[in-house]
C-alpha positions as CSV (number, residue, x, y, z in Angstrom):
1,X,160.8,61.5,123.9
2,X,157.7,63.6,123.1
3,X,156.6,66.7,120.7
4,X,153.5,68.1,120.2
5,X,152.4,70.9,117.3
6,X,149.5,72.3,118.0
7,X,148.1,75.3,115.7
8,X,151.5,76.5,115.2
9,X,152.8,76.5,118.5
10,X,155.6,73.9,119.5
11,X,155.7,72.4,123.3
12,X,158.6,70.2,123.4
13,X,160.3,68.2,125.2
14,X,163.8,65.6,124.4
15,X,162.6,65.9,120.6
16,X,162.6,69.3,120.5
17,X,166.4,70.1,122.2
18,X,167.4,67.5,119.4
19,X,165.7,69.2,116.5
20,X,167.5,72.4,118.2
21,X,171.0,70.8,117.8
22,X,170.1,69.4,114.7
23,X,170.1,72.7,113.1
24,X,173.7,73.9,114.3
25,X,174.9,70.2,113.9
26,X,173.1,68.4,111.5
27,X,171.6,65.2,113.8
28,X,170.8,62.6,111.4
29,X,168.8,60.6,113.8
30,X,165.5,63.5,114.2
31,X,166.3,66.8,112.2
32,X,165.2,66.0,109.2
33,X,162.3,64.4,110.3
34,X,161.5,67.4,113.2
35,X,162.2,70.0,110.9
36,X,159.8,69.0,108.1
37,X,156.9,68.9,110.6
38,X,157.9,72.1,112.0
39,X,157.7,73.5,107.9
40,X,154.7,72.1,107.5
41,X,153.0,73.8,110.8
42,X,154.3,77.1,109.4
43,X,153.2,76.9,105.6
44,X,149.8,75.9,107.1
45,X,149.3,78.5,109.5
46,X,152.0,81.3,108.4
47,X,154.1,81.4,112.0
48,X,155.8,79.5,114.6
49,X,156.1,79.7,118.1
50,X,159.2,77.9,119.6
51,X,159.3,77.7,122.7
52,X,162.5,78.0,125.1
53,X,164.4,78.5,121.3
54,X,167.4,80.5,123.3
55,X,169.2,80.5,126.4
56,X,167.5,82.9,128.8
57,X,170.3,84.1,130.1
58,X,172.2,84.6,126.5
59,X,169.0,86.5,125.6
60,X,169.1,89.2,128.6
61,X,173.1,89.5,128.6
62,X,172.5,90.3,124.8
63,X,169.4,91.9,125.2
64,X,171.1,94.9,127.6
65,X,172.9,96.2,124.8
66,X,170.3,96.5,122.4
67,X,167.7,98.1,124.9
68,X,170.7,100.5,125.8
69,X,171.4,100.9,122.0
70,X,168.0,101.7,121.1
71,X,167.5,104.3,123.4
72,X,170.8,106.1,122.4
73,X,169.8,106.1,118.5
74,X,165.7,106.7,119.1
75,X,164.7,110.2,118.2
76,X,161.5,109.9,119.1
77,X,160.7,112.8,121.4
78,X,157.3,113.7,121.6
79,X,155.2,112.5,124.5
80,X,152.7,109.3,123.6
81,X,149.7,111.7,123.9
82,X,150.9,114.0,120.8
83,X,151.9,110.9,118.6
84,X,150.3,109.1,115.8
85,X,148.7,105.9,115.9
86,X,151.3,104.1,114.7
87,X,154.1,106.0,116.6
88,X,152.5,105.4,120.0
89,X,153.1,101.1,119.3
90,X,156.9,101.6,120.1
91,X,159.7,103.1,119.7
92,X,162.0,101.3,116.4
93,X,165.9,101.5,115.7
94,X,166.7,99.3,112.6
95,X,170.2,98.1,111.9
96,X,171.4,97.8,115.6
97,X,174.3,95.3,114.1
98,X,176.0,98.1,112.3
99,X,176.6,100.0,115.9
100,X,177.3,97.1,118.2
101,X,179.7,94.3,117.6
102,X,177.8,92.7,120.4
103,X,174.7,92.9,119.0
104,X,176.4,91.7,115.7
105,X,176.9,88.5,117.2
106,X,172.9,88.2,118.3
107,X,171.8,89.2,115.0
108,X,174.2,86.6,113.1
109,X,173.3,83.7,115.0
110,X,173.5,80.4,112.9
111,X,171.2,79.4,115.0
112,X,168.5,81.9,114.3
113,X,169.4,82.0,110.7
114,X,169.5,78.2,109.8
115,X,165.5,78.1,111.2
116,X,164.7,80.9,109.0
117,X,165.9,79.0,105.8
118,X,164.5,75.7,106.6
119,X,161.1,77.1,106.9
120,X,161.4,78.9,103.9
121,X,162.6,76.0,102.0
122,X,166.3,78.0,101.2
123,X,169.5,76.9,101.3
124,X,170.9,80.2,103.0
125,X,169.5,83.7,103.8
126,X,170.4,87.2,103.7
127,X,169.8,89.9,106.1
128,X,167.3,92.6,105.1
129,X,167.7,94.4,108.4
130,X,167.5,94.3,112.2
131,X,164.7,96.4,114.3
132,X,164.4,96.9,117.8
133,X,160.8,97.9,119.2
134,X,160.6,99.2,122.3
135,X,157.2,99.7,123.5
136,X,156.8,102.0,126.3
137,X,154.6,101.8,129.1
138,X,151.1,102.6,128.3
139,X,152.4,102.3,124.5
140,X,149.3,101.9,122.3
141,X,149.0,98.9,120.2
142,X,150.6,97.8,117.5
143,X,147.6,97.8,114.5
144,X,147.3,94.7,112.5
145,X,149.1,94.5,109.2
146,X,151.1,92.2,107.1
147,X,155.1,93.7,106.8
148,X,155.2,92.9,103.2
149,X,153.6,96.0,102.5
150,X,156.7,97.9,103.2
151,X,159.3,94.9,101.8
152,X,160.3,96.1,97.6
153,X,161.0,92.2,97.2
154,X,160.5,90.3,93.7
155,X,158.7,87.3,96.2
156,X,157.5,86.7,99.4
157,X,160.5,84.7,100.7
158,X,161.1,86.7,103.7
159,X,160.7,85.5,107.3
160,X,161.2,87.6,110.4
161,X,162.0,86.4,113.5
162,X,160.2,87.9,116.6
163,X,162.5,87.8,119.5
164,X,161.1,89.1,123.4
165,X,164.4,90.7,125.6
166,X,162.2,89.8,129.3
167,X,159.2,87.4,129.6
168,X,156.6,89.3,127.2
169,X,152.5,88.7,129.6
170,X,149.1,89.4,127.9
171,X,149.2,92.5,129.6
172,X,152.6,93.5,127.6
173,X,151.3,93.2,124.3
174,X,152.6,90.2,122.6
175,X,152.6,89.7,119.3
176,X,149.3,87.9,118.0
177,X,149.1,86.1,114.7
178,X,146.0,85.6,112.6
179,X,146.8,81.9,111.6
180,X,146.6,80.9,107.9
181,X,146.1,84.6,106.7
182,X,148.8,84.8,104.3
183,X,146.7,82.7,102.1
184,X,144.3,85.7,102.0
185,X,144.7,88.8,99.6
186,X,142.8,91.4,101.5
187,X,144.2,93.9,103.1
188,X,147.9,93.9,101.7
189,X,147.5,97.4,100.5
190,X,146.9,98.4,104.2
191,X,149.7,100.7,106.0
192,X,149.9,100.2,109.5
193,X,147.2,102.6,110.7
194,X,143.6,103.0,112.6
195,X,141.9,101.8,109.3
196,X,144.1,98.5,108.9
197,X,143.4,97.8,112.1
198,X,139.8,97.7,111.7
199,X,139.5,96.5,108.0
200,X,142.3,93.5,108.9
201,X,141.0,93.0,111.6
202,X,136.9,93.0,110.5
203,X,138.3,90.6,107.6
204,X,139.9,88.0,109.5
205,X,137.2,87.3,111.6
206,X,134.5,86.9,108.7
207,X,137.3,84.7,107.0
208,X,137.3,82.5,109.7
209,X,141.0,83.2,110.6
210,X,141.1,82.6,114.3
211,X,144.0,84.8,116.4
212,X,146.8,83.5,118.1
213,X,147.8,85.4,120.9
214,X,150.1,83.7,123.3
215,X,152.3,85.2,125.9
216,X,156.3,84.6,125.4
217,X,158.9,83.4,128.1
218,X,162.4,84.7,127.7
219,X,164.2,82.6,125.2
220,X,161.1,82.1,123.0
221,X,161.2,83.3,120.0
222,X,158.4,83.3,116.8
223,X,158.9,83.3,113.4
224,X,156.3,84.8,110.8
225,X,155.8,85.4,107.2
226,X,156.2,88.5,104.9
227,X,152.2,88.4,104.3
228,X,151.2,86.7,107.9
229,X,148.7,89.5,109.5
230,X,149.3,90.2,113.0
231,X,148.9,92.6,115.9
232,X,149.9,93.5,119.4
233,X,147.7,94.9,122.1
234,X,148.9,98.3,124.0
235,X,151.3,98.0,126.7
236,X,148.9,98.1,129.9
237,X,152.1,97.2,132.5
238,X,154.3,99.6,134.1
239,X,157.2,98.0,132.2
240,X,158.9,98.3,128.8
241,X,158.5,95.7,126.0
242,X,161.9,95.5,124.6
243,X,161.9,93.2,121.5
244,X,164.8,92.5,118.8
245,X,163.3,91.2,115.6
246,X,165.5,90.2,112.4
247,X,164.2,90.3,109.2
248,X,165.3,87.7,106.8
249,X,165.3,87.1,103.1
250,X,166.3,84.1,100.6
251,X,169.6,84.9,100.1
252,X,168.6,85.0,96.2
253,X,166.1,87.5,96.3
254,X,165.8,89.9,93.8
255,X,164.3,93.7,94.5
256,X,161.0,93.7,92.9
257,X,159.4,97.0,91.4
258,X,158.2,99.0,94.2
259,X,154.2,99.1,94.6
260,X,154.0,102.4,97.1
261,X,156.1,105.0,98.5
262,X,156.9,102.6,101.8
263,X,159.0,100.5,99.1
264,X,160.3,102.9,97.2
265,X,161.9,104.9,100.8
266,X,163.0,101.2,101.7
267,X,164.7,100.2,98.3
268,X,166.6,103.4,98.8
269,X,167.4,103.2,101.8
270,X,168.2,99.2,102.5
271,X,169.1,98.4,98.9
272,X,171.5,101.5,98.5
273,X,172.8,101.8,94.3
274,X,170.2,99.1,93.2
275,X,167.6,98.9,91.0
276,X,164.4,96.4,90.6
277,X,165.8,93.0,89.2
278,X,168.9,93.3,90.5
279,X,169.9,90.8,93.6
280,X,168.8,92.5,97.5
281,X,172.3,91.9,97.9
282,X,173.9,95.2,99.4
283,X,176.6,95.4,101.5
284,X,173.5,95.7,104.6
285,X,172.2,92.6,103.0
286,X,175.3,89.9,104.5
287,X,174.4,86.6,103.7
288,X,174.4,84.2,107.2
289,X,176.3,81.0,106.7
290,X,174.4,78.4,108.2
């Protein structure tokens, strides 16, 4: 029975499938134990990679519906040459659970859920909100950026889970985390654009925050942090790079007052009839039992 952690990555072997059941079942004998290493690794270095997390078949029988889904609802129309930056990363639907029951049971996986609260240190969570991101062939990349910026929350207890839909090479773009940046303040008043990806990007290397840039097998998934900076690199296959992420809060978060007009369009739009101070608890924000 072997595990290894290495800069927030997780290659596992009997340990690991144990700590898996451990969260659905509770396995007295390594959970505990598993799961406070596995917290550790992320409060040091602001992400986790876990590797063969999901059932690879699970993931592409699920993962048909919300590629089909996402290219219903996109309105995006305009070729890749005429788009912005930030448009040309990939195409986004958000809330995919409230069109799909199928997808409804992928996004309020126990599973999924009960990781996101132990490495936030929560008892449970809430959903802030799905998103699907497609990114085309040729798609640009993604620029670097924390996703707190656009998050009108009261703390920075808010996790989202990064989840590939087909194995995810180099030459797809996977997602690439600068380890230990959310203990930096720089560069959280960056949108996602050209300039943060120059600034963030400049920063992190005269911090001394290496990147992490790994490629994903289907059925791994990642987790990262509200203020953990990250990029992807352009699409460079002849493939799509369908990803579901789900973005998840402690379940007693309250809306903070908004700092730009990204929060203020998402307290409107996610937090629908609240106000700062009140609970993120709208009827999009279901809480996961776990």
């Amino acid at each position: 029975m072997w595990m290894s952690l290495i800069y927030g990555k997780v290659f596992a072997g009997t340990a690991f499938r144990l700590w898996v059941l451990s969260v659905t079942h509770s396995n007295p004998d390594c959970g505990d134990r598993l799961s406070a290493d596995i917290g550790a690794s992320y409060r040091r270095d602001g992400f986790i990679r876990l590797r063969s997390l999901l059932d690879a078949n699970e993931v592409l029988r699920f993962g048909k519906e919300i590629t089909r889904l996402t290219l219903e609802l996109n309105t995006q129309t305009k070729p890749l040459a005429e788009r912005t930056t930030y448009d040309k990363a990939f195409l986004q639907v958000m809330n995919l659970w409230r069109n799909s029951e199928t997808v409804k049971r992928f996004v309020f996986s126990r599973k999924l859920a009960k990781i996101a609260a132990r490495l936030m240190s929560v008892r449970r969570v809430r959903i802030y909100h799905d998103q699907s991101l497609y990114k085309e062939p040729s798609g640009g990349m993604t620029p670097a950026h924390a996703d707190q910026y656009y998050w009108p929350f009261a703390s920075d207890q808010a996790i989202t889970a990064w989840i590939p839909l087909q194995p995810v090479p180099l030459e797809m773009g996977p997602l690439a985390f600068y380890r230990g940046s959310h203990h930096t303040n720089f560069g959280r008043d960056l949108p996602i654009s050209d300039e943060s990806e120059q600034q963030i990007s400049t920063a992190m290397e005269d911090y001394g925050f290496d990147i992490d840039e790994s490629p994903y097998e289907l059925g791994d998934v990642s987790f990262h942090g509200g203020w953990t900076f990250h990029r992807a690199g352009a699409n460079r296959s002849s493939q799509p790079r369908s990803v579901m992420t789900i973005i998840y809060m402690d379940a007693e978060m309250r809306i903070g007052q908004p700092k730009n007009s990204m929060q203020r369009n998402d307290l409107l739009h996610w937090f629908p009839g609240l106000s700062p101070g009140d609970l993120a608890a709208s009827e999009l924000n279901p809480i996961i039992d776990v």
